[in-house]
Gaussian input, Z-matrix of N, CA and C with variables (Angstrom, degrees):
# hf/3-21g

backbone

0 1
 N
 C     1     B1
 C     2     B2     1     A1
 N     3     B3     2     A2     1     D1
 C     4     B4     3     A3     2     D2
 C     5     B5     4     A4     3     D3
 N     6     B6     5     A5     4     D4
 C     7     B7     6     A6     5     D5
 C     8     B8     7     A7     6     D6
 N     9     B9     8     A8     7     D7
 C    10    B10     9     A9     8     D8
 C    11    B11    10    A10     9     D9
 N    12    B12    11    A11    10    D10
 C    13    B13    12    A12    11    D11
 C    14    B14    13    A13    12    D12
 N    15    B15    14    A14    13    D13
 C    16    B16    15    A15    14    D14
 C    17    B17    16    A16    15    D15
 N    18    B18    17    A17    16    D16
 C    19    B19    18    A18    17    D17
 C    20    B20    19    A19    18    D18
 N    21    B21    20    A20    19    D19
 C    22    B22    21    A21    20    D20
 C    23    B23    22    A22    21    D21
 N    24    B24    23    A23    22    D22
 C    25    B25    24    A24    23    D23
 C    26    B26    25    A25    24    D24
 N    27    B27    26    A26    25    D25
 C    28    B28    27    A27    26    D26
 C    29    B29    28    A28    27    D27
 N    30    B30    29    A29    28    D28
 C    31    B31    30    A30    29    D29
 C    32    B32    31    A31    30    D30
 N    33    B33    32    A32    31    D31
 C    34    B34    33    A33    32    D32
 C    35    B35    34    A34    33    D33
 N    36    B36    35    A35    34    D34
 C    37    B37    36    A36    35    D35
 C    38    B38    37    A37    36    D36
 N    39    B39    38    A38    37    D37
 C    40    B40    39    A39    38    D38
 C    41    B41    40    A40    39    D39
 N    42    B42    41    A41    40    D40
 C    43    B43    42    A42    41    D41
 C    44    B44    43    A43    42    D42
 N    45    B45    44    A44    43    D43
 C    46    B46    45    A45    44    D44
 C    47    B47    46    A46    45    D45
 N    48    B48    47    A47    46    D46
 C    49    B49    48    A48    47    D47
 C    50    B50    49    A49    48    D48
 N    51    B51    50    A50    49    D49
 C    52    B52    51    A51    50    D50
 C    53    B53    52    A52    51    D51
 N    54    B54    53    A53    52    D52
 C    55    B55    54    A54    53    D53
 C    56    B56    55    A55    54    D54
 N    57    B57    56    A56    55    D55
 C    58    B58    57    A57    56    D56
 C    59    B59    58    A58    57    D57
 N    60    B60    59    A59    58    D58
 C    61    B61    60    A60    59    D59
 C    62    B62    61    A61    60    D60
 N    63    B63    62    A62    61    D61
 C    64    B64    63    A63    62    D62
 C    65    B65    64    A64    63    D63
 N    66    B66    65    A65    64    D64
 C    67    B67    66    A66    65    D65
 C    68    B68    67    A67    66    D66
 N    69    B69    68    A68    67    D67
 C    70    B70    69    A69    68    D68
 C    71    B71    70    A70    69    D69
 N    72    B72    71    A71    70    D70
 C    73    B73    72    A72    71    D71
 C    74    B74    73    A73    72    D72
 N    75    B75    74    A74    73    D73
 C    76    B76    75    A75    74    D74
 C    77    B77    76    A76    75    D75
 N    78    B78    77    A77    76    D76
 C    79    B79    78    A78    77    D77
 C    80    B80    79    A79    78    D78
 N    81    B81    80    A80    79    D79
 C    82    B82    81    A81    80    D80
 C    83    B83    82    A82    81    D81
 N    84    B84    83    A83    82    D82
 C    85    B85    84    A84    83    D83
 C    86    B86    85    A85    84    D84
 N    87    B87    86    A86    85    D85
 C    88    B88    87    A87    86    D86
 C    89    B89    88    A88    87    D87
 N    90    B90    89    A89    88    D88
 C    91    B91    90    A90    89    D89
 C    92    B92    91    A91    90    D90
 N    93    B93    92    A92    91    D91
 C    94    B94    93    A93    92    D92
 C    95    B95    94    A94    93    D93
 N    96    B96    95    A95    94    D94
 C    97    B97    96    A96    95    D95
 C    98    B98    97    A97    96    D96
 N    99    B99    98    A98    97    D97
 C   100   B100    99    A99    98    D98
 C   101   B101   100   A100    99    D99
 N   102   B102   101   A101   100   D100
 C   103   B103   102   A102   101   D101
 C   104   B104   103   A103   102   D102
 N   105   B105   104   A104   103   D103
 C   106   B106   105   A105   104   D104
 C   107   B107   106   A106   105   D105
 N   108   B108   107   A107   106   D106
 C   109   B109   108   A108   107   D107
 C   110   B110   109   A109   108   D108
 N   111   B111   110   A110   109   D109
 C   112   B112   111   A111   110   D110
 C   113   B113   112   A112   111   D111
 N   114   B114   113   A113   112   D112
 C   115   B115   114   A114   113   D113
 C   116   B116   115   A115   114   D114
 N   117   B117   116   A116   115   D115
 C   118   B118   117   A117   116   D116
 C   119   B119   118   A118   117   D117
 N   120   B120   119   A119   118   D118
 C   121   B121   120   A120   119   D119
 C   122   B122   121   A121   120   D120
 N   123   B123   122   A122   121   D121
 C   124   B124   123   A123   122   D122
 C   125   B125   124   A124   123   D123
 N   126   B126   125   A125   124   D124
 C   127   B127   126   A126   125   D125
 C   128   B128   127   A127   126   D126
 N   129   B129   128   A128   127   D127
 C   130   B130   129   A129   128   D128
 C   131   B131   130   A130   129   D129
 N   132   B132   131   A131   130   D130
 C   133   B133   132   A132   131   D131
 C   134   B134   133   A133   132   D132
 N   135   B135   134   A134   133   D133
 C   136   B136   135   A135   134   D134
 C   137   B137   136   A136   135   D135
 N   138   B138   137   A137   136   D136
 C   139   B139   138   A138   137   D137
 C   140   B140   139   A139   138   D138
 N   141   B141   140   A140   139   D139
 C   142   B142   141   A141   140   D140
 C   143   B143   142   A142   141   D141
 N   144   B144   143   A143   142   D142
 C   145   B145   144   A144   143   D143
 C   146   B146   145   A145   144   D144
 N   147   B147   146   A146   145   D145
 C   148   B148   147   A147   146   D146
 C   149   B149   148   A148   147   D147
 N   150   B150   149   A149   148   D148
 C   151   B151   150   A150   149   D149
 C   152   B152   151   A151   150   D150
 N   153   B153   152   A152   151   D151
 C   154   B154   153   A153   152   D152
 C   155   B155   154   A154   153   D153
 N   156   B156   155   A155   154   D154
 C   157   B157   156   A156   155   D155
 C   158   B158   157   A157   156   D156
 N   159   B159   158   A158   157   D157
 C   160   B160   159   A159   158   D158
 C   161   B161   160   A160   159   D159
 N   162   B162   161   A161   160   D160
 C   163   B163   162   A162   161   D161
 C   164   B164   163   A163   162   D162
 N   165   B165   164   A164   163   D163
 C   166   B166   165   A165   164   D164
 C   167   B167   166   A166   165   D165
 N   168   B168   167   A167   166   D166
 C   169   B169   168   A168   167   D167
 C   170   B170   169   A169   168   D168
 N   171   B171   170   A170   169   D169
 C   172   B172   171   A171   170   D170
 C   173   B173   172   A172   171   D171
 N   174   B174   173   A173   172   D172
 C   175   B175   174   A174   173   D173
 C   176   B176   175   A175   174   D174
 N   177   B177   176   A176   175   D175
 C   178   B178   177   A177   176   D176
 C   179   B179   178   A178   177   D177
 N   180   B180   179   A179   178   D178
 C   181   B181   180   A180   179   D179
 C   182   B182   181   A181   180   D180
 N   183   B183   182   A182   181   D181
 C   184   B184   183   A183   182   D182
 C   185   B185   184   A184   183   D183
 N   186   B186   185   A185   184   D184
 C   187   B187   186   A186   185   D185
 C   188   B188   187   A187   186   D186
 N   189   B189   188   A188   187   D187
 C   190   B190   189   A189   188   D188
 C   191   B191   190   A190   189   D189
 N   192   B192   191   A191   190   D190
 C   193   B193   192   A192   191   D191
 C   194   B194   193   A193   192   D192
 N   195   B195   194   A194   193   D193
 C   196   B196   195   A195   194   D194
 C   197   B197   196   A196   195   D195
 N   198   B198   197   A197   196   D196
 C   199   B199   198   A198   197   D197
 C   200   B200   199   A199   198   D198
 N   201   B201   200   A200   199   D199
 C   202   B202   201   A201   200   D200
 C   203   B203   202   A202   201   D201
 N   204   B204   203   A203   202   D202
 C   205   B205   204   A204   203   D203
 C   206   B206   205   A205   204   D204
 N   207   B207   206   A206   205   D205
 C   208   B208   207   A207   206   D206
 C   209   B209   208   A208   207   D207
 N   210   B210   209   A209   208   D208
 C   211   B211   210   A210   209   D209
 C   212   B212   211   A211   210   D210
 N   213   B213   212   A212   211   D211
 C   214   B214   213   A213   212   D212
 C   215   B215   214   A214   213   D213
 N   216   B216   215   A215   214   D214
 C   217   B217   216   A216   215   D215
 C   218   B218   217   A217   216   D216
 N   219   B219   218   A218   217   D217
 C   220   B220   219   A219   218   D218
 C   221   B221   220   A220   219   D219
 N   222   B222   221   A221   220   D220
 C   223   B223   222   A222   221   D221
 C   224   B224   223   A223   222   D222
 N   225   B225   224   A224   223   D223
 C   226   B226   225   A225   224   D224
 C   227   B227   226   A226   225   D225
 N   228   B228   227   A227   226   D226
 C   229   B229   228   A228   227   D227
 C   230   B230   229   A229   228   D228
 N   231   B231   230   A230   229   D229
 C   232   B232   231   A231   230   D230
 C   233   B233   232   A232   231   D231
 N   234   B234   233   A233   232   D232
 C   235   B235   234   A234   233   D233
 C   236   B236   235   A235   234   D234
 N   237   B237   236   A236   235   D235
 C   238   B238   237   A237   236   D236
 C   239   B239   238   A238   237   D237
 N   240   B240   239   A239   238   D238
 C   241   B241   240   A240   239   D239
 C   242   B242   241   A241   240   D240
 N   243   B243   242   A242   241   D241
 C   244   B244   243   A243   242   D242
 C   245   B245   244   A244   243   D243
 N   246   B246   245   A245   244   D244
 C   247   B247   246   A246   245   D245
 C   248   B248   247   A247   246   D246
 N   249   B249   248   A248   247   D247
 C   250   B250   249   A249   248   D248
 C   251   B251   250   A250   249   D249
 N   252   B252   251   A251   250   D250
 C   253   B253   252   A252   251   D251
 C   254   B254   253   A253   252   D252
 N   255   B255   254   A254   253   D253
 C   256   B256   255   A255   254   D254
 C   257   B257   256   A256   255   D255
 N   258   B258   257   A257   256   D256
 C   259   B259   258   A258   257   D257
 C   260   B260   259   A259   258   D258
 N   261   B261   260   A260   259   D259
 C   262   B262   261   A261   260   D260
 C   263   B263   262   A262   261   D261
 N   264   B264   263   A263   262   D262
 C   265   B265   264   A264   263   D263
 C   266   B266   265   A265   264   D264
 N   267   B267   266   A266   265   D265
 C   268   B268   267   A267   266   D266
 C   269   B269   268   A268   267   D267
 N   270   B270   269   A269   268   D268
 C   271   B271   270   A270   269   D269
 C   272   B272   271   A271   270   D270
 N   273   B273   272   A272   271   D271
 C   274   B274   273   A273   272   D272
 C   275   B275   274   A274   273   D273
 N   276   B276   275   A275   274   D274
 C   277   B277   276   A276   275   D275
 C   278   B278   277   A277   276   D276
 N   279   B279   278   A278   277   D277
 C   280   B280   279   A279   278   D278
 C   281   B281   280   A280   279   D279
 N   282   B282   281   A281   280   D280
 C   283   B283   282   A282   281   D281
 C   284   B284   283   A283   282   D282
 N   285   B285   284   A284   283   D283
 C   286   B286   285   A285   284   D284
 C   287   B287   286   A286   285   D285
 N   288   B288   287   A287   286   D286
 C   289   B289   288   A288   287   D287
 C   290   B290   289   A289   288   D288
 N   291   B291   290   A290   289   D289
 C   292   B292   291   A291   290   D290
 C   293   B293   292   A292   291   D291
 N   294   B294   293   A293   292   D292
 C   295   B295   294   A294   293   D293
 C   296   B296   295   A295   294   D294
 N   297   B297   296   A296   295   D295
 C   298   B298   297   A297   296   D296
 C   299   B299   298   A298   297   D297
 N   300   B300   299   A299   298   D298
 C   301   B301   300   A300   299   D299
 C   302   B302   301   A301   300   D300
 N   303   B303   302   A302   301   D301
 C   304   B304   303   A303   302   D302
 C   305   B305   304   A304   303   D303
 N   306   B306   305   A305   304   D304
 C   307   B307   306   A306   305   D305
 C   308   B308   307   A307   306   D306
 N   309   B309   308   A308   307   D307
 C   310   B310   309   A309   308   D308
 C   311   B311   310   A310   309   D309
 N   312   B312   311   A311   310   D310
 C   313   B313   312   A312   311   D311
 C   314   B314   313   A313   312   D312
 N   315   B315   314   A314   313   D313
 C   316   B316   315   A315   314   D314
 C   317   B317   316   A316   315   D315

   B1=1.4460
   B2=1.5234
   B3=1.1600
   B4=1.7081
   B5=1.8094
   B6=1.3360
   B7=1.1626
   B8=1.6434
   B9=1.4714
   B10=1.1596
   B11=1.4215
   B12=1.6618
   B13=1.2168
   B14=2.0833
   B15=1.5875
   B16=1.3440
   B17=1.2805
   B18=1.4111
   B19=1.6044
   B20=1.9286
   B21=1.2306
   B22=1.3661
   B23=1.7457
   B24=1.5564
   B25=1.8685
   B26=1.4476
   B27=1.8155
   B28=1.1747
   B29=2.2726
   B30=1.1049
   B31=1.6613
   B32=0.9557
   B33=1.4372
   B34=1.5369
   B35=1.1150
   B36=1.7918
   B37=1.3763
   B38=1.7712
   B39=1.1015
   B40=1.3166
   B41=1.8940
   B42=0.9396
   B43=1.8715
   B44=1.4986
   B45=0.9708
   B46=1.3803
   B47=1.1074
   B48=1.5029
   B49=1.4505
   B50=1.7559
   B51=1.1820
   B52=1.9845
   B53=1.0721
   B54=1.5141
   B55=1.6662
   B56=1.5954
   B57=1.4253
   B58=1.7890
   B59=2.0284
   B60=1.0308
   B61=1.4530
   B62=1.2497
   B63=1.7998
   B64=1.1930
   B65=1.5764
   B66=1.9543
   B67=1.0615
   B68=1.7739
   B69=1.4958
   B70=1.7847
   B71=1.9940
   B72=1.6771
   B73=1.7654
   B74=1.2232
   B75=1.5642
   B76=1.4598
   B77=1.4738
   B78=1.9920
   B79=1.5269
   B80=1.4668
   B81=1.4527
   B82=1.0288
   B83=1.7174
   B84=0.9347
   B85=1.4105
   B86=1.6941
   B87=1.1242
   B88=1.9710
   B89=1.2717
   B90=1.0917
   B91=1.7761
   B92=1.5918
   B93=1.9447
   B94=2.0252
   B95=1.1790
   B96=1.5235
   B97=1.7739
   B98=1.3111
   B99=1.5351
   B100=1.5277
   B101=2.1486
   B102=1.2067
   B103=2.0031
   B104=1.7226
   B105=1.3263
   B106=1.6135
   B107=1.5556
   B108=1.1284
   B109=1.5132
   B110=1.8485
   B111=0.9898
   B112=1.5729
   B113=1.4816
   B114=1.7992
   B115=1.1512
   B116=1.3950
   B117=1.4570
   B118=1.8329
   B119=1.1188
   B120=1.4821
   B121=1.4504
   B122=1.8084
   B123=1.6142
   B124=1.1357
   B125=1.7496
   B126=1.2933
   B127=1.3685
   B128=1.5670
   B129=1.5940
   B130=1.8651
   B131=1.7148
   B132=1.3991
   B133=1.8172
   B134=1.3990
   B135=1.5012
   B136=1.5341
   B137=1.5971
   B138=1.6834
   B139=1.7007
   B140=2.0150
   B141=1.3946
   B142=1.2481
   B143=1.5518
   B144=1.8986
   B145=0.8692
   B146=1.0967
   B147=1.3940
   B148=1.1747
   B149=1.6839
   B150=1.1524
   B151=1.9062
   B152=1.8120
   B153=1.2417
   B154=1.3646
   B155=1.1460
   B156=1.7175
   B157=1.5268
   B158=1.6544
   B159=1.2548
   B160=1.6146
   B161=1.9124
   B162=1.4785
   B163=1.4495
   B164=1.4981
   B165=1.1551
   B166=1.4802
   B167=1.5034
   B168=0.7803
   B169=1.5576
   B170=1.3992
   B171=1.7392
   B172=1.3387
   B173=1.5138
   B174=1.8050
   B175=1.3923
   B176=1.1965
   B177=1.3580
   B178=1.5139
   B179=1.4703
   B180=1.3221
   B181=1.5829
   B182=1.8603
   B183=1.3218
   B184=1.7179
   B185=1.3645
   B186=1.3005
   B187=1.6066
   B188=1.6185
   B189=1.2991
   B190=1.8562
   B191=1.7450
   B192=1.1336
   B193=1.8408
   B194=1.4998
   B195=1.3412
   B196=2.1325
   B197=1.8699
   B198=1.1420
   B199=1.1522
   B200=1.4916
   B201=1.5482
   B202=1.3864
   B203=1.2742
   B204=1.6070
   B205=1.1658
   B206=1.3196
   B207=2.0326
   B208=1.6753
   B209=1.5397
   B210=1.1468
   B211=1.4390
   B212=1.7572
   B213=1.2361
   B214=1.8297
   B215=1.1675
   B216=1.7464
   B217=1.4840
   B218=1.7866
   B219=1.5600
   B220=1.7222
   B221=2.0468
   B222=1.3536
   B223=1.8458
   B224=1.2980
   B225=1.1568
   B226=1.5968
   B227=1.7929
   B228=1.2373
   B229=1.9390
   B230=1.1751
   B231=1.0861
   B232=1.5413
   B233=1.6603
   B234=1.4468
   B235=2.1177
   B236=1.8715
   B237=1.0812
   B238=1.7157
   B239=1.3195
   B240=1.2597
   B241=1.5477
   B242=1.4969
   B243=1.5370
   B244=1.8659
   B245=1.6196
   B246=1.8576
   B247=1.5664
   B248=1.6472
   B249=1.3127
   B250=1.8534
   B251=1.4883
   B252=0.9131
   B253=1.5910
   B254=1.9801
   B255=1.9575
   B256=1.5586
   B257=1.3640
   B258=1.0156
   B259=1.7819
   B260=1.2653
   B261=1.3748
   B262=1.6483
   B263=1.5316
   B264=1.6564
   B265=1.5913
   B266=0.8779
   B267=1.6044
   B268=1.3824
   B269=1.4682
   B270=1.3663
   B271=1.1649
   B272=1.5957
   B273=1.1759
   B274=1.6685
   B275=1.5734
   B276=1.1582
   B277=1.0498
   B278=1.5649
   B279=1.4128
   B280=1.6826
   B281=1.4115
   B282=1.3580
   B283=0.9733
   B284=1.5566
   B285=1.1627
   B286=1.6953
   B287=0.9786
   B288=1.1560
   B289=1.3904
   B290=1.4347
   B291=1.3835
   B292=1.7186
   B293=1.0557
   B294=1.1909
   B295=1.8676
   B296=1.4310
   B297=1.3671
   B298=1.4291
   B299=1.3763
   B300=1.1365
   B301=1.3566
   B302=1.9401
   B303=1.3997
   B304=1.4367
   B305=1.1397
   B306=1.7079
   B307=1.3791
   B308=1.4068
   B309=1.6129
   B310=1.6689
   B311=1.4307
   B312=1.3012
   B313=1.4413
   B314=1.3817
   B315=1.2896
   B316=1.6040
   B317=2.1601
   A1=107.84
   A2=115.59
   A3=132.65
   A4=115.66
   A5=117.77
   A6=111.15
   A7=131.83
   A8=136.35
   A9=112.14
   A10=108.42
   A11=90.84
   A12=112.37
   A13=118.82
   A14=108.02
   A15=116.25
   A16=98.02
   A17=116.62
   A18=149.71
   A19=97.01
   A20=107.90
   A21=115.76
   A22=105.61
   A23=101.83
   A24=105.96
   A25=98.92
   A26=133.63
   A27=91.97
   A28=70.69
   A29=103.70
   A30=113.72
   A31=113.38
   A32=143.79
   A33=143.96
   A34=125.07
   A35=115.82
   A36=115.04
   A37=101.57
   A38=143.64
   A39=129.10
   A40=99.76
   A41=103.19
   A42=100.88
   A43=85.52
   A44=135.95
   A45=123.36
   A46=137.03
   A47=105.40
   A48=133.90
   A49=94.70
   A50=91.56
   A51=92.73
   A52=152.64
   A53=82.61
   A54=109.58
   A55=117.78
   A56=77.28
   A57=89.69
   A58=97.52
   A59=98.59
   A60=85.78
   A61=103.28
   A62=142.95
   A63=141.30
   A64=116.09
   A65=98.49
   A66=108.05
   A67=96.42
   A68=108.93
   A69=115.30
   A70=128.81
   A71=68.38
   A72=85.86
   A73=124.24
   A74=130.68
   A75=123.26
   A76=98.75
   A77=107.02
   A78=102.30
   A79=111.45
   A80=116.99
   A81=114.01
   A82=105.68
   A83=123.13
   A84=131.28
   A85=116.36
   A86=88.23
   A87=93.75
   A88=112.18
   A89=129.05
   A90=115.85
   A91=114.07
   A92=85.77
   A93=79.67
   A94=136.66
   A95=100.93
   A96=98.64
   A97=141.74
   A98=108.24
   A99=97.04
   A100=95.45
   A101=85.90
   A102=102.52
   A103=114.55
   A104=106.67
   A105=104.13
   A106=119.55
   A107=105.00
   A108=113.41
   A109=120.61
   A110=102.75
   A111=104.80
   A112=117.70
   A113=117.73
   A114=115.86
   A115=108.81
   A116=120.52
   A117=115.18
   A118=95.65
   A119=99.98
   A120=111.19
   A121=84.76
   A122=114.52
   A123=140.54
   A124=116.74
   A125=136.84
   A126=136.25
   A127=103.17
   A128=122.90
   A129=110.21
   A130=94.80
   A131=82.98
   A132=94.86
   A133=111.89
   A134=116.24
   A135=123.59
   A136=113.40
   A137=100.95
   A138=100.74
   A139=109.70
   A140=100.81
   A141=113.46
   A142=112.98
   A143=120.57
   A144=123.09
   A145=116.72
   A146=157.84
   A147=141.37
   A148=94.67
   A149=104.63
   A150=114.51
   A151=107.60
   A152=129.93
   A153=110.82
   A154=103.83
   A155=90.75
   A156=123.76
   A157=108.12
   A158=131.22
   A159=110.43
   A160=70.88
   A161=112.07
   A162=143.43
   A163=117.02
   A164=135.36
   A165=142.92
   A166=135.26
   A167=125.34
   A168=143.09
   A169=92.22
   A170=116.59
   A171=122.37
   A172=96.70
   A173=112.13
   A174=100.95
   A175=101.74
   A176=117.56
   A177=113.01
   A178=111.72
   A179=125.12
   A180=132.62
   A181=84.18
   A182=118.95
   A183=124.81
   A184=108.59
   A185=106.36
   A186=118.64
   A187=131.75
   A188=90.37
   A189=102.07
   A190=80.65
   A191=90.23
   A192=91.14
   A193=118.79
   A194=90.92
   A195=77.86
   A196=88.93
   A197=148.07
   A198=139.89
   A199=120.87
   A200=123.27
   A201=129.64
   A202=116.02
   A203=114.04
   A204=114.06
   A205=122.70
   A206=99.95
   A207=114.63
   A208=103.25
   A209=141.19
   A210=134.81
   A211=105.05
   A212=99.34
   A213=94.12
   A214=110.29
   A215=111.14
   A216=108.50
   A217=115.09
   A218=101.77
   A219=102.91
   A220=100.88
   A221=89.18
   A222=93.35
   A223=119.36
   A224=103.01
   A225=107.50
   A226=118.55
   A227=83.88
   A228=91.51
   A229=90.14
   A230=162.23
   A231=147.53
   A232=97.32
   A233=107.02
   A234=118.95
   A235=83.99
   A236=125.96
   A237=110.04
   A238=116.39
   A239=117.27
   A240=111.58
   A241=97.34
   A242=146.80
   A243=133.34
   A244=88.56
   A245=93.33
   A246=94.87
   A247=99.54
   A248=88.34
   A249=117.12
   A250=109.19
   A251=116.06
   A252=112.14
   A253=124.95
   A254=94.05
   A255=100.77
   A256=110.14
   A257=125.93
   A258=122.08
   A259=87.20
   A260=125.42
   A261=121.77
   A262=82.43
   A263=101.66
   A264=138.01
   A265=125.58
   A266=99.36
   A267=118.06
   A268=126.22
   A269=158.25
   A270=129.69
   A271=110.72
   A272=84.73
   A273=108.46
   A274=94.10
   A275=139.21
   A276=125.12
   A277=132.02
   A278=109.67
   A279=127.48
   A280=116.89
   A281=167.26
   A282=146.34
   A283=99.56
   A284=140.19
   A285=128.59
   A286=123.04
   A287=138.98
   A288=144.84
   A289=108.97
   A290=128.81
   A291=136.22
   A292=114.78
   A293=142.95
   A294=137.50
   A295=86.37
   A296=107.01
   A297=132.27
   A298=128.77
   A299=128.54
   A300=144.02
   A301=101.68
   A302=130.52
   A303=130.45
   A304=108.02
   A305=142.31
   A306=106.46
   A307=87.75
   A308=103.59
   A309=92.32
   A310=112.35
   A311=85.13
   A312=124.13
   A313=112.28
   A314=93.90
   A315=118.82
   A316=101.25
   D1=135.41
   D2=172.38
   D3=-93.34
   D4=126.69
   D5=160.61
   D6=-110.00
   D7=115.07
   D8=172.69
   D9=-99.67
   D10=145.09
   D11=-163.01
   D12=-117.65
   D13=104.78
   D14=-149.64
   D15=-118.01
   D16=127.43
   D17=-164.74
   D18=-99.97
   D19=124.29
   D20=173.53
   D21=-128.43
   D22=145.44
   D23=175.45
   D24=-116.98
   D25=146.40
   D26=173.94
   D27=174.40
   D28=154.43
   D29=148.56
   D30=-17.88
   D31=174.14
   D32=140.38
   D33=-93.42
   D34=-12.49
   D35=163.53
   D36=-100.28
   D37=0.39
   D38=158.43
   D39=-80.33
   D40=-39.26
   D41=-175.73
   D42=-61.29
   D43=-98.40
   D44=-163.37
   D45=-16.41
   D46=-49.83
   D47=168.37
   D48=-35.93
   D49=-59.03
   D50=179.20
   D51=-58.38
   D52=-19.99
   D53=176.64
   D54=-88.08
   D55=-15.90
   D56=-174.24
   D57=-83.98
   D58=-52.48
   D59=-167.16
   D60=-72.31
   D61=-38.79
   D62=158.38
   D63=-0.60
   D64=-63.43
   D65=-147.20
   D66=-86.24
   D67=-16.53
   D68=179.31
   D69=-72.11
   D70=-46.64
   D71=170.01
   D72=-138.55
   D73=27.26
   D74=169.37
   D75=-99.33
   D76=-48.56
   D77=-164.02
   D78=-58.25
   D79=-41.29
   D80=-172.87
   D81=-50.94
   D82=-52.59
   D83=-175.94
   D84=-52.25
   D85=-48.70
   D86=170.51
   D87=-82.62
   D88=-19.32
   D89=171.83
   D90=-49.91
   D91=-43.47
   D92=170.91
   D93=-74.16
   D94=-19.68
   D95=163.49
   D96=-50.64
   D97=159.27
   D98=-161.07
   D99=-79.62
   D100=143.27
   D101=175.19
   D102=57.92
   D103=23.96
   D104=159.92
   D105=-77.78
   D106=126.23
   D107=-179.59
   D108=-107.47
   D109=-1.15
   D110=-167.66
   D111=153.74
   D112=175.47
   D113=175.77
   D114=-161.91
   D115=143.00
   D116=165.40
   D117=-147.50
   D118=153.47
   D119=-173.19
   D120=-118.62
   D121=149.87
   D122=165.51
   D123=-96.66
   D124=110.00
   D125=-177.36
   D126=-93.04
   D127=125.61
   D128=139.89
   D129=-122.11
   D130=106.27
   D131=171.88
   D132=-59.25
   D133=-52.96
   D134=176.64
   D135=-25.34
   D136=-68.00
   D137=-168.12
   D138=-97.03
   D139=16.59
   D140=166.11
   D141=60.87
   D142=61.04
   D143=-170.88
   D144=-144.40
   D145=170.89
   D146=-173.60
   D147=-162.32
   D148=159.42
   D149=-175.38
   D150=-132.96
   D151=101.91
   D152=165.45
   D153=-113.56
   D154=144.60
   D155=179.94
   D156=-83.18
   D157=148.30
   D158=173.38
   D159=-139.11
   D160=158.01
   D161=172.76
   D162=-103.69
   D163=101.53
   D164=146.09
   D165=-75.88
   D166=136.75
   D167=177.17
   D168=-53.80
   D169=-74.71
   D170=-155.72
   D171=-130.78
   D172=172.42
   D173=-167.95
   D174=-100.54
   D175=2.98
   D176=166.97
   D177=-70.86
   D178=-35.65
   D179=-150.48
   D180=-86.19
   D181=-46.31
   D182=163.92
   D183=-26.59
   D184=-66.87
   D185=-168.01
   D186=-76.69
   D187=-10.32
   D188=-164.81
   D189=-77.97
   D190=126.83
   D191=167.23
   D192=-111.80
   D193=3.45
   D194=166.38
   D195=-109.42
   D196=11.09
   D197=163.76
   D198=-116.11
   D199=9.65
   D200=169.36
   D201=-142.27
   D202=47.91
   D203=139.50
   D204=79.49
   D205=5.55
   D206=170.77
   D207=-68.44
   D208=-60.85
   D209=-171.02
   D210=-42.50
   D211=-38.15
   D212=-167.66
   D213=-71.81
   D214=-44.19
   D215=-171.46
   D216=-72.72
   D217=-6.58
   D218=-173.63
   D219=-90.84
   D220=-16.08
   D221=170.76
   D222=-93.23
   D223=-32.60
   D224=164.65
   D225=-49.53
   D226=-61.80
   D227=-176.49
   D228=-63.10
   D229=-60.37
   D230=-123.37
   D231=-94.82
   D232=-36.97
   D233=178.62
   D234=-57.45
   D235=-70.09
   D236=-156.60
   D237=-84.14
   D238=0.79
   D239=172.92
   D240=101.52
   D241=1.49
   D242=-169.08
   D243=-109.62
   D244=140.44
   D245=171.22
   D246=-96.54
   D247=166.01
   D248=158.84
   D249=-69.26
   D250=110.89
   D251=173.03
   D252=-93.80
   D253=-27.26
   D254=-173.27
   D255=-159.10
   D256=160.45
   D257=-163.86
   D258=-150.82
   D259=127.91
   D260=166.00
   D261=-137.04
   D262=-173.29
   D263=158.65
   D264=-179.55
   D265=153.87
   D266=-150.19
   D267=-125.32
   D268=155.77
   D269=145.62
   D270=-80.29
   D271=163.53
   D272=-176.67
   D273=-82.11
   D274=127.85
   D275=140.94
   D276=-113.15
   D277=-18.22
   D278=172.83
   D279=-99.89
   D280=157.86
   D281=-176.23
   D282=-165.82
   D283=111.56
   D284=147.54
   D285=-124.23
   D286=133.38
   D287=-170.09
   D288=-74.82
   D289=134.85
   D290=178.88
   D291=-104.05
   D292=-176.05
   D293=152.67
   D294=-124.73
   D295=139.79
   D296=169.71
   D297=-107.14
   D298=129.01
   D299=165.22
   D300=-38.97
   D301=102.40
   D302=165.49
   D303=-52.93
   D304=-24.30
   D305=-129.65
   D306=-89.33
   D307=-179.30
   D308=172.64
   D309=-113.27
   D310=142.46
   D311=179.58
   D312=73.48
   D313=50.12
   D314=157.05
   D315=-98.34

């Protein structure tokens, strides 16, 4: 499994703002892509930054950017006002699944 891993700067109510629609109309959109496996977003409200993780099958399906959802997420940030600050990827090599507390802003 591949992860790319995307650095955002931005408000905490425009970051949110992002997370909200992310989570309304991107996931839906990447579930159909080919080798998406998942997603979490990381918050530090303090220094006004946010990190999302996106999950690939393969590192091609990572990289194809008209088929993983780079065009959306570069329109997205630009619709609420938060920049992109860093784009890496990674392989997965450790993986365990947690259960998380929903509420927000837990």
């Amino acid at each position: 499994m591949f992860a790319r891993v995307t650095t955002f700067e931005g408000p905490p109510e425009q970051v949110g703002a992002a997370i909200l629609i992310f989570r309304e109309e991107v996931i839906p959109w990447l579930e159909d892509a080919t080798g998406f496996r998942g997603w979490i977003v990381l918050a530090d409200r303090e220094r006004e930054r946010a990190m999302g993780l996106t999950f690939w099958a393969t590192e091609e399906a990572m990289k194809d950017e008209g088929t993983s959802g780079a065009v959306l997420r570069d329109d997205l940030a630009a619709s609420v006002g938060i920049e992109m600050t860093s784009l890496e990827f990674f392989e997965v090599v450790v993986a365990e699944a947690l259960a998380l507390d929903e509420s927000p802003g837990a």
